[in-house]
Backbone as a ProteinNet text record, in pm:
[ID]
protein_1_A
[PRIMARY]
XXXXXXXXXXXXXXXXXXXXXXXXXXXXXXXXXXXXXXXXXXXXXXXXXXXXXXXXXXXXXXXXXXXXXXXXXXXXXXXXXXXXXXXXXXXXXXXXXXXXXXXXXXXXXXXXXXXXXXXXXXXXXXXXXXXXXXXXXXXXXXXXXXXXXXXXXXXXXXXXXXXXXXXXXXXXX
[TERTIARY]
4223.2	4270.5	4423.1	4477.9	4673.3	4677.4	4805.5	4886.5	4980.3	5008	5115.7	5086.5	5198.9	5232.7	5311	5263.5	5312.7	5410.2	5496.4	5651.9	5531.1	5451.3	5344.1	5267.9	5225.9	5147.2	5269.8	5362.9	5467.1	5503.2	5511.7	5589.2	5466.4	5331.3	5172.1	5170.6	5183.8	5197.8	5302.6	5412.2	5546.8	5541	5478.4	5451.1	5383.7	5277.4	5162.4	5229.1	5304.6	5343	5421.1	5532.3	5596.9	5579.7	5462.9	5422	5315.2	5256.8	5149.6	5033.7	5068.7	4904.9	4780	4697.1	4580.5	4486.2	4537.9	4452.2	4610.9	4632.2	4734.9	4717.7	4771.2	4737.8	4740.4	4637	4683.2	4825.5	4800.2	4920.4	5077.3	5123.8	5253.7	5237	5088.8	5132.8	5015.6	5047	4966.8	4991.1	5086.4	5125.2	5023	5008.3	4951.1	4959.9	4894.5	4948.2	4972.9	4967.9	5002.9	5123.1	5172.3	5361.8	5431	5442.5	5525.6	5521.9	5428.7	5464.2	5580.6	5644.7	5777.1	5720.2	5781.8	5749	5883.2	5776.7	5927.3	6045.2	6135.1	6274.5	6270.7	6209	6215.2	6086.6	5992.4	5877.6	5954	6021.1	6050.3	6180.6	6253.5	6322.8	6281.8	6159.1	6096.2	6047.8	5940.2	5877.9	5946.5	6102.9	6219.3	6198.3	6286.6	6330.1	6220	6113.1	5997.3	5972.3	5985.4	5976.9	6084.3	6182	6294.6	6160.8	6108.1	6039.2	5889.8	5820.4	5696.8	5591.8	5535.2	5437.2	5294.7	5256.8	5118	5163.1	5311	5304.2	5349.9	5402.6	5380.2	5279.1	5154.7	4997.2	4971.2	4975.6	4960.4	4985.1	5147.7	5228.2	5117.4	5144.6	5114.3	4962	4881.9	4722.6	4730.9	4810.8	4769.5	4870.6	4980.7	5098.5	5110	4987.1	5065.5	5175.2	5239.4	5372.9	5463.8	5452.7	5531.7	5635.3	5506.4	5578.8	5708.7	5719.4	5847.2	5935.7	5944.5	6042	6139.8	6257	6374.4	6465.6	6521.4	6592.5	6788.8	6823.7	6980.9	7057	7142.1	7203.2	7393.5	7345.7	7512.2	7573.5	7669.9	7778.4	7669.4	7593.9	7524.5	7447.6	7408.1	7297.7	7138.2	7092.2	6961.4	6869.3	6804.6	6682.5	6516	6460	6313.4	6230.6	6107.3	6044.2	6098.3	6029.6	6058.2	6212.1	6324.9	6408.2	6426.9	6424.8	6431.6	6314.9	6255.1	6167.6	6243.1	6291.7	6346.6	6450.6	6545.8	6710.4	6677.6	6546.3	6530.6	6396	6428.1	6319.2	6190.2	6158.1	5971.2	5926	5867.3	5743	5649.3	5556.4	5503	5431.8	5560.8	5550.8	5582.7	5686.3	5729.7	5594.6	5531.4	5423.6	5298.3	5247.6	5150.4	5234.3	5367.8	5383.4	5367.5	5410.6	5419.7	5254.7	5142.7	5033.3	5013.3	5100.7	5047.7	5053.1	5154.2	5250.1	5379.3	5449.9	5595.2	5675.2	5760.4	5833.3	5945	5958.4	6015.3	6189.3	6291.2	6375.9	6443.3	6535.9	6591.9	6627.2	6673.3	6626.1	6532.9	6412.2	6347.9	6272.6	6275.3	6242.3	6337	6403.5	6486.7	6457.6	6418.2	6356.9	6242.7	6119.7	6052	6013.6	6145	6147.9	6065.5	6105.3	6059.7	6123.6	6171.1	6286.2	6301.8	6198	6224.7	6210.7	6145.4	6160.4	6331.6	6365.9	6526.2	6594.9	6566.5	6693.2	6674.9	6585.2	6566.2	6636.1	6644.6	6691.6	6851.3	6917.3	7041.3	7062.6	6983.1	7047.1	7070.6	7005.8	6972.8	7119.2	7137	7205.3	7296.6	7399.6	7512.1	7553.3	7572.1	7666.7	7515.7	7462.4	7331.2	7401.2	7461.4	7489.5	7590.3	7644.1	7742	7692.2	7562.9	7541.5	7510	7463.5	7437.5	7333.6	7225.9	7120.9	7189.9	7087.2	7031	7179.4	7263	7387.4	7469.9	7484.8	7557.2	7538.8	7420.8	7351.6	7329.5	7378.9	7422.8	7298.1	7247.9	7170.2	7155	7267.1	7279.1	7213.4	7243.6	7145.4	7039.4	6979.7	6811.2	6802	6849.7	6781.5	6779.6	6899.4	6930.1	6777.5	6783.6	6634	6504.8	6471.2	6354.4	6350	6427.5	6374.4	6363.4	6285.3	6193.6	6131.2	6082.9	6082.7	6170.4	6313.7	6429	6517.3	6530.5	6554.2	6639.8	6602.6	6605.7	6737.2	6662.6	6774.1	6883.2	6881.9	6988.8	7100.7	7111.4	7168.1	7193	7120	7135.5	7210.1	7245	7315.7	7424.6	7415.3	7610.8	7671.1	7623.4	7636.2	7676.3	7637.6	7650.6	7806.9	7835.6	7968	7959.2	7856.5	7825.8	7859.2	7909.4	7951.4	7977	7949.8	7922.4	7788	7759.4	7613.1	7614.9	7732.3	7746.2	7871	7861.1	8013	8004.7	8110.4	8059.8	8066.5	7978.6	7980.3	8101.3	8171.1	8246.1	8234.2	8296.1	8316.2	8362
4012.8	3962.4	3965.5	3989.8	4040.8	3910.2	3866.8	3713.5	3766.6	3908.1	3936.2	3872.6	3759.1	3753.6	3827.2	3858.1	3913.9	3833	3916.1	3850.9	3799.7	3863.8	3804.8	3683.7	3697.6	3568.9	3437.2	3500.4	3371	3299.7	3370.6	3272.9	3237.7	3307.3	3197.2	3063.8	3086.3	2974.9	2900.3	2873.4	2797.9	2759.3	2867.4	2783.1	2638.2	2708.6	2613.1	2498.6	2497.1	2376.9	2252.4	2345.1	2316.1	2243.7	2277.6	2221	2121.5	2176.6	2072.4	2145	2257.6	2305.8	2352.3	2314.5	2308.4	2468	2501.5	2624.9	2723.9	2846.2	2939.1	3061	3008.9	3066.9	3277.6	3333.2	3473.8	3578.4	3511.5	3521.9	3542.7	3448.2	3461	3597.7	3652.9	3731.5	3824.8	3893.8	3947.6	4107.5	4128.4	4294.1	4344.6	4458.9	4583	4563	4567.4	4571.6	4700.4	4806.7	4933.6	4982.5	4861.5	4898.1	4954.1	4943.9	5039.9	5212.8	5258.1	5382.5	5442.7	5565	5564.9	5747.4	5731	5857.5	5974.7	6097	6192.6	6157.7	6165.2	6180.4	6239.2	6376.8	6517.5	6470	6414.1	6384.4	6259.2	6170.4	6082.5	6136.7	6220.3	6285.9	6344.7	6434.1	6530.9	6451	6309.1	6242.3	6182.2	6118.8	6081.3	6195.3	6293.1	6359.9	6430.1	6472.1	6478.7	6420.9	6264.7	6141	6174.7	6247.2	6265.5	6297.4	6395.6	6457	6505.3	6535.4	6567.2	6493.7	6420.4	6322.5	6398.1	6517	6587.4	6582.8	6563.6	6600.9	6440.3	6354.5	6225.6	6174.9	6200	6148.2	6210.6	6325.9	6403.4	6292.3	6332.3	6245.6	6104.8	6060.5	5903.5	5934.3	5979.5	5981.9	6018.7	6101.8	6146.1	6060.5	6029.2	5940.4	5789.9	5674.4	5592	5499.8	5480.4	5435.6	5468.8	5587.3	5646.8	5589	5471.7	5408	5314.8	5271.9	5188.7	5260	5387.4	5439.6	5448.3	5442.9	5474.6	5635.5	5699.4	5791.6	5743.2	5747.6	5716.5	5836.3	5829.9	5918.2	5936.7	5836.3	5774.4	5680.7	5632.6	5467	5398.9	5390.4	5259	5296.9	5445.2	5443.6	5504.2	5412.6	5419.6	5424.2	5495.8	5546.3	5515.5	5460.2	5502.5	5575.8	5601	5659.4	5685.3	5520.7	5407.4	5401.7	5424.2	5416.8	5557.1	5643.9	5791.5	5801.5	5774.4	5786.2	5688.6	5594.6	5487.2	5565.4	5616.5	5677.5	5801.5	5865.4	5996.9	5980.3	5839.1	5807.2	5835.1	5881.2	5883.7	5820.4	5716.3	5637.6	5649.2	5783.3	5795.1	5736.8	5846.5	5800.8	5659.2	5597.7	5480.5	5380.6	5372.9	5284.3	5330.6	5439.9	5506.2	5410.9	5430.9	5358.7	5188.6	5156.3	4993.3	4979.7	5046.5	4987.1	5054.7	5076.9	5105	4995.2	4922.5	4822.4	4838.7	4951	4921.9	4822.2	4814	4691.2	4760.4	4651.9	4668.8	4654.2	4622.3	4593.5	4606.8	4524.1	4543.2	4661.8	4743.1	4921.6	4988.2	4966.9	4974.7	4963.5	4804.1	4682.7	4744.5	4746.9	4799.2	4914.7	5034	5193.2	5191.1	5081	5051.7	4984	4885.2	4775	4682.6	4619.7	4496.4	4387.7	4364.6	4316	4143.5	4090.1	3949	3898.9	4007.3	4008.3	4028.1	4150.8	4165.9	4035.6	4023.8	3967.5	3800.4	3791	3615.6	3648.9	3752.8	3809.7	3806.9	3839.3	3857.5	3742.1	3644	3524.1	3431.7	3419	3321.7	3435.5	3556.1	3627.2	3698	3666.1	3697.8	3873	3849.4	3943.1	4123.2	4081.7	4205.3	4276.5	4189.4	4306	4442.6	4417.9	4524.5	4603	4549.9	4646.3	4748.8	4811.3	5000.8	5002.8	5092.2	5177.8	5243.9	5309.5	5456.2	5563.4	5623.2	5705.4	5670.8	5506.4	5477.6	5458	5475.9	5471.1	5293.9	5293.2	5114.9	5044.6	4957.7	4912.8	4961.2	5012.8	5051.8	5276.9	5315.9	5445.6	5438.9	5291.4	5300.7	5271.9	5180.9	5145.5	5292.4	5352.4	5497.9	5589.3	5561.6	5670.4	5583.9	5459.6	5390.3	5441	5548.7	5522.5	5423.6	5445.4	5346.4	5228.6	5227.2	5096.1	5025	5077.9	4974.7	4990.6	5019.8	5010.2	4886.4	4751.7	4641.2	4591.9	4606	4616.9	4643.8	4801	4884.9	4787	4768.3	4695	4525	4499.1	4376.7	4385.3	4498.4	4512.8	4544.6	4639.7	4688.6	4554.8	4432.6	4309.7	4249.2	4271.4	4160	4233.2	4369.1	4434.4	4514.1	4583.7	4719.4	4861.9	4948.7	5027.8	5156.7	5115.9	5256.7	5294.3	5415.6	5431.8	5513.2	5477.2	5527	5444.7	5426.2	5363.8	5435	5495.4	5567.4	5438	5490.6	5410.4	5404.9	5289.3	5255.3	5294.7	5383.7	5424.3	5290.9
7568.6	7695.3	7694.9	7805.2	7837.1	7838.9	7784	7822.1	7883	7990.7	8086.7	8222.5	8248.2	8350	8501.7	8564.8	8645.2	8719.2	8791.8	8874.9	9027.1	9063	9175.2	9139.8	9018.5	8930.4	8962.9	8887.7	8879.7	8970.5	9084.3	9212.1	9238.1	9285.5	9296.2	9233	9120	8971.8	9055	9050.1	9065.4	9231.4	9304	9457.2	9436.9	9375.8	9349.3	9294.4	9219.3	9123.7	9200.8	9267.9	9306.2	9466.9	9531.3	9651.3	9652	9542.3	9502.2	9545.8	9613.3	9704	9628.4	9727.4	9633.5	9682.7	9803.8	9822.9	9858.2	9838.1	9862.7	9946.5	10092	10146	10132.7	10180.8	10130.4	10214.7	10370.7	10411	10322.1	10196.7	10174.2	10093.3	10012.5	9883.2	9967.5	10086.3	10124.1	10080.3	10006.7	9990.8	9918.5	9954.1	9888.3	9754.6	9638.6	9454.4	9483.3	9547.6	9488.6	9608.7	9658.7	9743.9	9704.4	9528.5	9471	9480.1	9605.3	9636	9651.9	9625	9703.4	9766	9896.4	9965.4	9916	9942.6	9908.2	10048.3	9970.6	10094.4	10190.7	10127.5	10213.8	10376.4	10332.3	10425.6	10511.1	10487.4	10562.3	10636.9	10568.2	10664.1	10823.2	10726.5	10870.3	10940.5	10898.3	10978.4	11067.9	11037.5	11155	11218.7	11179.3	11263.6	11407.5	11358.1	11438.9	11553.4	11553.5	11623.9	11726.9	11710.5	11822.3	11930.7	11930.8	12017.4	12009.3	11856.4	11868.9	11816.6	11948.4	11949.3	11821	11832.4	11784	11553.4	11564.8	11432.5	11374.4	11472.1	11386.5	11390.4	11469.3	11472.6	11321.2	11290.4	11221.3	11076.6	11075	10966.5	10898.9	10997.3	10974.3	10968.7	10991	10981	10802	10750.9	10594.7	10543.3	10558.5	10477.5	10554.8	10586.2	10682.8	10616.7	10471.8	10482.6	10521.2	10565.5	10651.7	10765	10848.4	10990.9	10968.4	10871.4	10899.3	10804	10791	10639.3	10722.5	10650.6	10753	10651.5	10743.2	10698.4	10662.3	10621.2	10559.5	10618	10753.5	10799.7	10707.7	10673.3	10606.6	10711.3	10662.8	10697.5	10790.3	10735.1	10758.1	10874.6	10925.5	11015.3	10990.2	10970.6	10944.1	11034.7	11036.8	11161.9	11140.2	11209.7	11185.3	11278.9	11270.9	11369.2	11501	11520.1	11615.6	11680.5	11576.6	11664.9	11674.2	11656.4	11717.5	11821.3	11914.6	11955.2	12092.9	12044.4	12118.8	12207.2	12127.1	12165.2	12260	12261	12258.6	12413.7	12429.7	12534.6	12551.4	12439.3	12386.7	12392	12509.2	12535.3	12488.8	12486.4	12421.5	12301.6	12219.2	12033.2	12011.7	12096.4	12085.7	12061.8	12148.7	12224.9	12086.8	12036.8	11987.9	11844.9	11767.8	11668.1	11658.3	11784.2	11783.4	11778.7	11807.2	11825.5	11670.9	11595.1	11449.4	11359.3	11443.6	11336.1	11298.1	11369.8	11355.9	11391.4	11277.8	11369.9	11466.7	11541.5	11665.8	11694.6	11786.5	11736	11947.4	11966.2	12119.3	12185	12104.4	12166.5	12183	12131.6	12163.8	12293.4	12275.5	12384.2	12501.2	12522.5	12595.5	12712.9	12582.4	12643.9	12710.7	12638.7	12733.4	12828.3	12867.2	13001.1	12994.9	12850.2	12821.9	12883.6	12981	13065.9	13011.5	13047.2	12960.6	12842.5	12776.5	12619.6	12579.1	12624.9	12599.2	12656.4	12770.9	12838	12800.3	12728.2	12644.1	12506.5	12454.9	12309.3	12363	12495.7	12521.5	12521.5	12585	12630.5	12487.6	12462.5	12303.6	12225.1	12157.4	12102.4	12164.3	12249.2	12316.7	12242.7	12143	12075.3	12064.7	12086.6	12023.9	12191.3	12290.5	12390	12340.8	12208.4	12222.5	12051.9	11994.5	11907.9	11910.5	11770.7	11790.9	11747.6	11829.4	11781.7	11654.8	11642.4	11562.1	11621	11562.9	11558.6	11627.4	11673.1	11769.6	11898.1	11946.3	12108.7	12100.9	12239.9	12274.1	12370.8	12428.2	12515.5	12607.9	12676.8	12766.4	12799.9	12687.5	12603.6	12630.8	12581.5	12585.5	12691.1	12818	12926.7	13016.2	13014.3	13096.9	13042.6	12891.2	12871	12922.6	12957.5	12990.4	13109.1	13204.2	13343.2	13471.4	13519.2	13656.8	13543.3	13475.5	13373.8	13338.3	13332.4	13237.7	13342.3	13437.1	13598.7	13624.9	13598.5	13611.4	13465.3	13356.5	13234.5	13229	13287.3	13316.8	13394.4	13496.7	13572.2	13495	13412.1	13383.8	13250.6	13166.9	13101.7	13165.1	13227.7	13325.3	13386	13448.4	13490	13376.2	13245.7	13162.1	13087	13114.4	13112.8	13011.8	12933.8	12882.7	12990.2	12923.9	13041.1	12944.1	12833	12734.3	12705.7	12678.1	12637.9	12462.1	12413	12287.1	12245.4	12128.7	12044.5	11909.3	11859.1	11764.3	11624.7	11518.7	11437.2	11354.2	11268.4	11170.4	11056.7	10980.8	10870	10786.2
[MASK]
+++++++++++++++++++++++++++++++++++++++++++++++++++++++++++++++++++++++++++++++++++++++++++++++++++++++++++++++++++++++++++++++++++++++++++++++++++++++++++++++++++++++++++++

């Protein structure tokens, strides 16, 4: 019999101890034991990049690789992309909508592209400052509402009111 403790064992053990609880819930240690996958680079590259525009090959992607959905690609100085937000910037409803019902997480550009109007505009109100952050290569709130259409219609305008008036800022080195 192993006397190895595992780093998952331990915090179970030390929750437990430490709260007193008598049942643990599975919710906190709900990960996968086998998370330690790591995808090739090269596949999470293509799988971003894809997401700009072709809905048939990220069904594809994600049906044989699904860690795939939340991988993000490393563009450099700090812009990181996922599916989801290429899909977002690039006004793909679509793919957008087809990943979130995968389990991607989500994020206000998103929300945005697809005229989530009081989802965002409760996220503006509560977080003042998210009016002037950056998507994915620098595309601003105001980016995604212009790509949402007759859906973000309403946004659109409620960002230009709130005094966004760029639809790009380039990123900081």
């Amino acid at each position: 019999m192993s006397n190895t403790t595992t780093r998952k064992d331990f915090l179970k053990k030390s929750l437990f101890l430490a709260s007193g609880m008598t049942i643990m819930p599975n919710l906190i240690f709900s990960q996968n034991e086998k998370a330690t996958e790591i995808i090739d680079p090269k596949i999470v590259y293509e799988f971003v990049n894809e997401a700009h525009t072709n809905f048939e090959t990220v069904k594809r992607m994600l049906e044989t690789q699904p860690l795939l959905l939340n991988s993000a690609w490393d563009w450099g100085n700090g812009d990181f992309e996922t599916a989801l937000g290429a899909a977002a910037h690039m006004g793909q409803k679509e793919i957008a909508n087809f990943l979130i019902t995968r389990g991607a997480r989500t994020d206000i550009f998103v929300l945005t592209m697809l005229g989530k109007t009081k989802i965002v505009k409760a996220m503006l109100k509560e977080y003042p400052s998210l009016l002037n952050s950056q998507g994915p290569h620098g595309f601003t709130l105001l980016h995604h509402a212009e790509k949402g259409g007759k859906e973000a219609e309403k946004l659109f305008q409620h960002i230009q009111n709130l005094g966004l008036t760029e639809t790009f800022i380039p990123l900081k080195k």
